[in-house]
C-alpha positions, 0 to 999 in steps of 0.5 A: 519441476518449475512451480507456476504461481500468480503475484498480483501487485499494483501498477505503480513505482514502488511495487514495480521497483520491488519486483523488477528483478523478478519480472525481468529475470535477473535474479535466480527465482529457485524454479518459481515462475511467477505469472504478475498480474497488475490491478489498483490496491482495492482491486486485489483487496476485493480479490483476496476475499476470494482467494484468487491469488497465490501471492498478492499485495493487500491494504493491511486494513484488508487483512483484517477480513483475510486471516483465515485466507492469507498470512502477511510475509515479512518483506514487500510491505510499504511503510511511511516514516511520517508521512502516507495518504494526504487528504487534499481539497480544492480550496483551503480547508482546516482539518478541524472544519472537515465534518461530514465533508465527502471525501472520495477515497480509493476503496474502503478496504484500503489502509488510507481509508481506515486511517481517514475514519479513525482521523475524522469519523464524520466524514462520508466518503464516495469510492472512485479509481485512486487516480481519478480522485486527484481531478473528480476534487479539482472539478469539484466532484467531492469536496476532498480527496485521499490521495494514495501513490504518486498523487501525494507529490503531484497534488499541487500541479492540480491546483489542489491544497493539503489538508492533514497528512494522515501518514504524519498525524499516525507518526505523532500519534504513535510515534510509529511508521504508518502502515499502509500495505504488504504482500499476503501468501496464501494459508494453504502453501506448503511451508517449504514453498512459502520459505522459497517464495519469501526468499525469492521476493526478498532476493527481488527488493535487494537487487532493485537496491543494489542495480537503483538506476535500472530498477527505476528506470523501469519502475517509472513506466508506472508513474503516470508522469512523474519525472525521474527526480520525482519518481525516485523520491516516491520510490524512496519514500516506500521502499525502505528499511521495512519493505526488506524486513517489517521489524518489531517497529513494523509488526507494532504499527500494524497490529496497533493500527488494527486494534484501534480499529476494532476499538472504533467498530471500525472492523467487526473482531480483534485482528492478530496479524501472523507474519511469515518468511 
């Protein structure tokens, strides 16, 4: 018999790229029917602390707060190979003059947000809808911004100006990816269901990988206004190498991400991440 479940990730074209396979029935789902649920990053952050959902995408700064609900699975994860969340302002501004400046971030459990603290722990922050930020710092609402998906490569048009990457400073810290998110499954699945679902998700980004052109085309429904040149860079850019598998490179950046974290009393315990799938 068909097993219903819940996937909750958010409305934008990486995740839509990944899972369009699934959505649109293109794949052989193993008697799994998916129910998708869309809501911003630090929406479903606030969800997974409730358990709401069976497979959702979650800030793995998140899932220092989630271990005993959640376990990461392998694949789905977003990574930024030197670059990620860019934290932009409305004038130039030098990354060394940043102080107790208020940046408006797109939730304080997100990985972006964590990044920033461990980057410039002075800053304050005030939280708003991630595609809000872009035009609350053009009219001068915060006196910067931290820009998370398509707003990394369309800042500009807002008259907006780069700070720091934060996606590259992690890169010349580490010498490590970034990590920003990956998909959770709850702790209370059966193994055997946990294998199926994880078989399923990657069957999903393969076939987005192999079919770019349609994938895309429906990816870009999420982009508010991106073109197609743009939207497949964007897509390019976090679907990659370790969404179809995180790797030993992958399981590293994170749980070094989350250590230095609780090093910074940035979260209140150690975190050791589990990966499954």
């Amino acid at each position: 018999m068909p097993t219903e479940l819940t996937l909750a990730h958010s409305p934008d074209p990486d995740d839509a790229f990944m899972f369009y396979a699934l959505a649109t029935e293109r794949i052989d789902a193993d008697g799994l029917h998916f129910q998708h649920v869309l809501a911003d990053i630090e929406t479903l952050n606030q969800k997974a602390l409730r358990s709401t959902y069976d497979v959702t995408a979650i800030s793995f700064h998140a899932y220092a707060y989630l271990r005993d609900r959640y376990r990461l699975l392998r694949c789905g994860a977003s990574f930024g190979d030197g670059y990620g969340p860019l934290l932009v302002a409305r004038a130039p501004l030098a990354a060394a003059d940043l102080g107790k400046k208020c940046v408006a971030v797109p939730g304080t459990l997100t990985s972006a947000y964590l990044l920033l603290k461990l980057f410039a722990p002075e800053v304050e922050t005030t939280t708003m809808q991630f595609d809000r930020i872009p035009a609350a710092v053009a009219a001068g609402e915060a006196e910067a911004g931290l820009l998370i998906h398509e707003g990394q490569l369309t800042y500009a048009g807002a008259g907006l100006h780069k700070v720091v990457d934060l996606g590259e400073w992690w890169k010349q810290q580490t010498g490590l990816p970034v990590p920003l998110g990956g998909n959770a499954i709850r702790r209370d699945l059966e193994p055997e269901l946990v294998g199926r679902i994880a078989a399923v998700l990657e069957r999903s980004i393969r076939y987005a990988l192999d079919h770019r052109p349609e994938a895309l085309a429906h990816a870009l429904q999420y982009g508010r206004g991106l073109s197609t040149e743009l939207g497949d860079k964007f897509v390019g850019m976090y679907v990659n190498r370790w969404t179809l598998d995180c790797g030993p490179d992958g399981r590293r950046s994170i749980q070094l991400l989350l250590d230095r974290a609780h090093q910074a009393q940035l979260i209140p315990e150690p975190a050791k991440i589990e990966i499954v799938g």
